[in-house]
Every structure is written in C-alpha cells, then in structure tokens.
C-alpha positions in Angstrom: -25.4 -28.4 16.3 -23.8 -31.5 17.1 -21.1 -31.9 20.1 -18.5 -32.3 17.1 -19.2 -29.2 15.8 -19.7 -27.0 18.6 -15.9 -28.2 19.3 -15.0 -27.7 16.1 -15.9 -24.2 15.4 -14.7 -23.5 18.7 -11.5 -24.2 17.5 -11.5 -21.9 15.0 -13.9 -19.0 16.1 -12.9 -15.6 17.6 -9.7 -15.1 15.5 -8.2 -17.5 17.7 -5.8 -20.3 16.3 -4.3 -23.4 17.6 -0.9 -24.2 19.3 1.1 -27.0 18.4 3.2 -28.0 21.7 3.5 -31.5 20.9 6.9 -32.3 19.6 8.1 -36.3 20.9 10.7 -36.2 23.4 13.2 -37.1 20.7 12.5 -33.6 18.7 11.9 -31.2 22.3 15.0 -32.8 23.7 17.0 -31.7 20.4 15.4 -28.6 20.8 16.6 -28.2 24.6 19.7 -29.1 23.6 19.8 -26.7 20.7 19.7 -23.7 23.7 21.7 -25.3 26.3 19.0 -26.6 28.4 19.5 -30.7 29.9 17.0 -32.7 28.2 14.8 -34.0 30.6 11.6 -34.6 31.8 11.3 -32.2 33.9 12.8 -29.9 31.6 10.4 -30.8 29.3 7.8 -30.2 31.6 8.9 -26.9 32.8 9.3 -25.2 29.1 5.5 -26.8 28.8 4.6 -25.1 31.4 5.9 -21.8 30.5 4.2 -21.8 27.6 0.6 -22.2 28.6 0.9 -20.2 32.0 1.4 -17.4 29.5 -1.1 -14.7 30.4 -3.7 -13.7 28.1 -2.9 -16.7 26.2 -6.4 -17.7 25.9 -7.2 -14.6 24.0 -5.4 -15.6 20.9 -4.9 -19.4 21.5 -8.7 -21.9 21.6 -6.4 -24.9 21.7 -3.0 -26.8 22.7 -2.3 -29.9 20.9 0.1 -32.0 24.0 2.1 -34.9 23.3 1.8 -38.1 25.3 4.1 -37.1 27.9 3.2 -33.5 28.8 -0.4 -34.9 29.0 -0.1 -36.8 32.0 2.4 -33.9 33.4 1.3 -31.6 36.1 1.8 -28.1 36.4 3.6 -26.4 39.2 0.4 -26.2 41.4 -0.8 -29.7 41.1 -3.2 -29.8 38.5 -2.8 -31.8 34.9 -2.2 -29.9 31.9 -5.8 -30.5 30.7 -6.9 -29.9 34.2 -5.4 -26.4 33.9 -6.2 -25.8 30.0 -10.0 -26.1 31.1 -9.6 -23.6 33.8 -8.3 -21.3 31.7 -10.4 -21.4 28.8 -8.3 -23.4 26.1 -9.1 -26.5 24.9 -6.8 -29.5 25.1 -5.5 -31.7 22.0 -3.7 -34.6 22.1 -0.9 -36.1 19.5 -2.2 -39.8 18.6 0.1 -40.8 16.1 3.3 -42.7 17.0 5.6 -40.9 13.9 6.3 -41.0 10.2 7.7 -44.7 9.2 9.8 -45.6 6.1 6.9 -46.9 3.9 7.5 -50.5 2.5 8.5 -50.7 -1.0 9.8 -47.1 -1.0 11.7 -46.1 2.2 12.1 -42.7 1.0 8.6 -41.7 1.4 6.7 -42.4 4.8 3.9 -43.7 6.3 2.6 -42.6 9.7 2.0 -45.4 12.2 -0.4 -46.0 15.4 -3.7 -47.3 14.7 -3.0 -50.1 17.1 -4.7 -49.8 20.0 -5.8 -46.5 18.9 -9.6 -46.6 20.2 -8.7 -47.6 23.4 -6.2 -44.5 23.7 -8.2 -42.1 22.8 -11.3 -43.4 24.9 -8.3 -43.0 28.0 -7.5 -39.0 26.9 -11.1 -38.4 26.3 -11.4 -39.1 30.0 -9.0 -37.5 31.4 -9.8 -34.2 29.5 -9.1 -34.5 25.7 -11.7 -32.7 23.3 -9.6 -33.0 20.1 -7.1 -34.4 18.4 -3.9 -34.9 15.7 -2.4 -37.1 12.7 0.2 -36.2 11.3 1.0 -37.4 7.3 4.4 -36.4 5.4 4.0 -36.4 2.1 7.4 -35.6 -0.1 7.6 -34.0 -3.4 10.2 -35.5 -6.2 11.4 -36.6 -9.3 9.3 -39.2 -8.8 7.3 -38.9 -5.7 5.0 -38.6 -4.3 3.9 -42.4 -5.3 0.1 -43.0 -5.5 0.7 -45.9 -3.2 2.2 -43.5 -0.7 -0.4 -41.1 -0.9 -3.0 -43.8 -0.5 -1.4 -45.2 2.2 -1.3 -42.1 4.2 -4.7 -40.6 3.8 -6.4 -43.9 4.2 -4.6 -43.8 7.4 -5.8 -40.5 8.4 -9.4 -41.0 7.8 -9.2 -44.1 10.1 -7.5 -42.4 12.7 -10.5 -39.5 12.3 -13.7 -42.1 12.2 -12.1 -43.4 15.6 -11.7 -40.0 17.0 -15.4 -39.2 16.1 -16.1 -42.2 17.4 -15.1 -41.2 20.5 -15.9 -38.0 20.6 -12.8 -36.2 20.2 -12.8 -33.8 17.2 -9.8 -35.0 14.5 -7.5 -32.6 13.6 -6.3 -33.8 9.8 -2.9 -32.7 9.0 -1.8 -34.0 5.7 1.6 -31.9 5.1 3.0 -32.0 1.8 6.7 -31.3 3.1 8.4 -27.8 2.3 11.9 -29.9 1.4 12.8 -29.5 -2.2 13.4 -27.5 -5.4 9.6 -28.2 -6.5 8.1 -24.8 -7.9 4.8 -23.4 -6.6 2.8 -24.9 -9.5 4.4 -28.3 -8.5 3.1 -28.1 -4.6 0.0 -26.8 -5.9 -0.7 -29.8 -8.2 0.8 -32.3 -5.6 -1.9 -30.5 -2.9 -4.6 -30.4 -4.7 -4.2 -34.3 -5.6 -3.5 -35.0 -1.6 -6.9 -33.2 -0.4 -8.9 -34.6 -3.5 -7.9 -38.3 -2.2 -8.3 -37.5 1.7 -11.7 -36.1 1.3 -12.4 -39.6 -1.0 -11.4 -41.4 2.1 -12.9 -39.9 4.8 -16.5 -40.0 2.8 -15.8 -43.6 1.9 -15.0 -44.2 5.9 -17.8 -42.0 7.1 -16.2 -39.4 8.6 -18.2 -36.3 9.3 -16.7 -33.1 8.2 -18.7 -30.9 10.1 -16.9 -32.4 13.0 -12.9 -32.2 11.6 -10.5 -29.2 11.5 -8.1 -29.6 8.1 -4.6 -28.9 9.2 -2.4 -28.3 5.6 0.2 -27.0 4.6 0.3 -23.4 2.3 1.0 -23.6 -1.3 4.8 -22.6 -1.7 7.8 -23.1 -3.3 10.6 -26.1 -2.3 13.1 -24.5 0.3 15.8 -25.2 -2.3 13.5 -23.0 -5.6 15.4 -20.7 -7.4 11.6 -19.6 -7.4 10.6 -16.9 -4.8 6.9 -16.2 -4.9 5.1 -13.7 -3.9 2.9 -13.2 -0.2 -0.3 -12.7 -2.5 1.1 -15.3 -4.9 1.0 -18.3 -2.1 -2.2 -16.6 -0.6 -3.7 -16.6 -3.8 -2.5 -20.5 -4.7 -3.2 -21.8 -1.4 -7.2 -20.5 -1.4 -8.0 -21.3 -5.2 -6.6 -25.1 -4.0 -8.6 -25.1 -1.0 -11.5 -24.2 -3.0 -10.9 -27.0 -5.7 -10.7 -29.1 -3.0 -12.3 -28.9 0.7 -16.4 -29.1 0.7 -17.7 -25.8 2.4 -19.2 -28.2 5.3 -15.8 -28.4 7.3 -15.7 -26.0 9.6 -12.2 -24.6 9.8 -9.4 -25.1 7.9 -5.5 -24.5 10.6 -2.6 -24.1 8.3 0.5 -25.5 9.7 3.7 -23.2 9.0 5.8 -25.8 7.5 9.4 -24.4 8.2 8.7 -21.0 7.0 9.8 -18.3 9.2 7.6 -17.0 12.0 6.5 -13.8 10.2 6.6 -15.2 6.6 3.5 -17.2 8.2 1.8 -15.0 9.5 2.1 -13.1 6.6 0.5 -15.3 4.2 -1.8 -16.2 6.7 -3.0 -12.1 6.5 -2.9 -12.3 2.9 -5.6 -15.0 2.9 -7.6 -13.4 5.2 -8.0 -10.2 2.3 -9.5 -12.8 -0.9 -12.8 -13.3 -1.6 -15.3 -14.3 1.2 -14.6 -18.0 1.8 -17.0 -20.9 3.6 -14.8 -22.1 6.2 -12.7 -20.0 8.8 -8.8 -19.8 7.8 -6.8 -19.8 11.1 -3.3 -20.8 12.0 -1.8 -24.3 14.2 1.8 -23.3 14.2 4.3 -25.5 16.3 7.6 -23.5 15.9 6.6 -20.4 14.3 5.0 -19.2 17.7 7.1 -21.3 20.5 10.5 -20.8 18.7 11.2 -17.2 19.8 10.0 -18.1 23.7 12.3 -21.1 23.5 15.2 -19.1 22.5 14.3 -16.0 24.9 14.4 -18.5 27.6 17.3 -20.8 27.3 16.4 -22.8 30.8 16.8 -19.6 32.6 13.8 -18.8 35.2 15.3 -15.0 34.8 14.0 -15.2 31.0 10.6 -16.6 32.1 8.7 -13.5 31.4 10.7 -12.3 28.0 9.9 -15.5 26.9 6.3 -16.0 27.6 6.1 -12.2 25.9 8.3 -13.5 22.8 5.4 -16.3 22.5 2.4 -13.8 23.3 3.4 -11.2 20.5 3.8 -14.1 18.0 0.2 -15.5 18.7 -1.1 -11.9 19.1 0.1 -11.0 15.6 -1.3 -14.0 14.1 -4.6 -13.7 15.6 -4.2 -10.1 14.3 -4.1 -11.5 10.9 -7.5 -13.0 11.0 
C-alpha cells in the first residue's frame, strides 16, 4: 500500500468523515458577524479552536481541512493547529485554492484560481504538518450553463492541482460541486453530474493522477433550491449512487459528499440512505463545512459561557453522521 493510500483510506475508514473548517476570512468574518461576534483574527482563531478542542472529536472526525490562516494559528497552549491535530489523532488538510473567479468569456460561470506557485505551497504545508488537501470547483446549472468550456476549464484545473499534491505527497481532496442554486430538477443535476465526473476522471488519467491516492469530494444528486420538485431521501440516495457508479472507477478509495446548503439533518439523512443500497466499492462518508459547525457557531455567539453547548452542538452533529455510516 502506497503512502497515498494509507492516507487515503485513513480518511475515510472507521465511519469517520471529514470536517470542512476552512472558510476564507471573507466568508468566517460574515459568519462572525452573522452572530454578533467582531471579526477578527483572533476571533477567528478562537472559534477554530473551539471546534477542534472538542472532546472525542477524533472518534467521528479522521480530518480538518484549515484555511491559510488558521494553519499557521496556534492554539491556546502553544502548539500549531497541525501540531495539535497530530496529537490528537486527526489528520490535518489544508485549502490550496485562492477562490472561484468570473471565467473569461462567461462571467457568470467561474473558474477557480491558484496554481501559481502552487508546488512550492504545498511543499511548505507538507512540512509543517499537512497530509492532505482541497480544490474547490463551482459548477452552475442553467438555461444554458454549464458551458463545456467551463467545465473543461475547471476540472482540468483540478487534476493539476491533484498531480502537484501527489507530487508532494499530500493526498488531493477533489471537490467538483455542481452548485445547489436553481430551479434544475433532479434529472437535470443528475445529467449535469454525471457529465462533470465523466470529464474529471478523463483529466486526472490524461494528467497521471493516481486515484488510489484521491478522496472525491461531490456534491448529492438533488433538486435546484428554487424546484417546485421535492424528491424523496431514497430518491437522491438512489440518484446520487447509480451516478457515482456510472462514473467513479472502483480504485478511489473514498468518496466525501459535501452538504451543499442543505440543512444539517437533510444531510445526514441522505448520507444514511446511501449507506442502505447495494454493496458499493469505495467507502461513502461525509466533509460537511456548515452542516456540522453551524449549530456550534450559533450555540456560541463569542461567549466563553457557551463554549461547552457549543462544542456539544458540533459533537452530536458529527456523531450522528458518523452514525449514518
């Protein structure tokens, strides 16, 4: 078993899922502000720290994906955030990409930037603690999008960003989210999703990616936000697997859903409905951002008198989701 892999199927093994705590400081400050809390650094750096001096937290939770900033933080005793992770079982992820970008030619579809300089960076997290890491893509669905350039565009992207990772010997997370936003029916997601993974997995072959060394981060198979169309838990569980199967060869280890928007327990949900279908080749596990910190963010509110609510508000949600394994 190659280093890659061990990683890997670490990251999915044991029911366990993956944290996504690495909102820029643009979207954590919004967030701060949301609840009344200053956005600052150090506020920043406290609510971090709440959330992964949760006890137990390793019992549910094999990785925390950071963002720039928090990386090179320290917790209250001294030690870095990876410093700490490592002591306390979980591995730590870093955000590489530098955001979703107005795409030339068709500036309401994105591309994400931050290839430049992008091997040196992660040869500089890889030392100071890094095992994995994560690219986010946007895709939109419309009248008339997604465009094949934009879909190009971004998966190309993503399977560079992966070979340098590899390279480097961080494991890629590869997140190519096919956005939520919308009227499109399941049947539309579905057909957008399925032509998404079949072009990524083209360009990570063509770019020599090795897939027993990646964890695929996508988004489930629903309906637009804005559908008159309200499917079914075993609907979406049942769209979201037959697509993955279409789709993902049975050599990638684990496949993280991200929650999309949807409402904490909706996730999980669908997540357990998954779980029930037919035995599948990679393990099924969850990287929600939101759908677990959300409730410990508004259980805290910036007061060190909600500390403990809030760090149970996060331990119940990642609990219940490993529960749905």
């Amino acid at each position: 078993m190659s280093a890659l892999n061990k990683i890997a199927r670490t990251m999915v093994s044991d029911r366990r899922g993956i944290l996504a705590a690495d909102e820029s400081i643009g979207t954590m400050s919004a967030r701060l502000e949301k609840v009344g809390v200053e956005a600052t650094a150090e506020n920043r750096r406290v609510y971090r720290e709440l959330i992964v001096t949760t006890p137990r937290l390793s019992e549910s939770i094999s990785g925390i994906i950071l963002a720039d900033e928090t990386f090179h933080q320290k917790v209250s005793d001294g030690r870095t955030f990876p410093e700490f992770l490592e002591d306390i079982g979980i591995l730590t992820g870093i955000k590489v990409d530098t955001g979703a970008k107005p795409l030339a030619g068709s500036p309401d579809e994105k591309i994400t930037e931050g290839l430049d300089g992008l091997r040196e960076r992660v040869t500089d997290y890889v030392r100071l603690g890094a095992t994995f890491a994560k690219w986010r893509a946007v895709i939109t669905i419309g009248e008339d999008e997604p465009s094949a350039r934009a879909v190009r565009a971004n998966v190309h992207a993503l399977a560079r960003y992966a070979g340098l990772c590899q390279e480097a010997g961080l494991v890629p997370i590869v997140e190519p989210e096919v956005l939520m936003d919308g009227d499109h029916s399941l049947e539309r997601c579905r057909q957008v999703t399925t032509a998404v993974l079949e072009s990524l997995f083209e360009e990570l072959d063509l770019m020599r990616v090795r897939l027993d060394g990646i964890v695929l981060k996508p988004n489930m198979v629903v309906a637009g936000t804005g559908s008159p169309e309200r499917p079914t838990v075993d609907e979406v569980a049942k769209a979201t697997v037959e697509t993955l199967r279409e789709t993902v060869p049975s050599s990638v280890p684990g496949i993280a859903f991200l929650s999309g928007g949807q409402s904490p327990e909706l996730a999980t949900r669908h997540l357990g409905a998954m779980q029930k279908l037919d035995p599948l080749p990679w393990e099924l596990t969850y990287s929600f951002g939101r759908a677990l910190v959300g409730p410990a963010l508004e259980a805290w509110r910036g007061d060190e008198a909600n500390r403990a609510a809030a760090q149970n508000a996060l331990s119940e949600r990642a609990v219940a989701n490993a529960a749905a394994r």
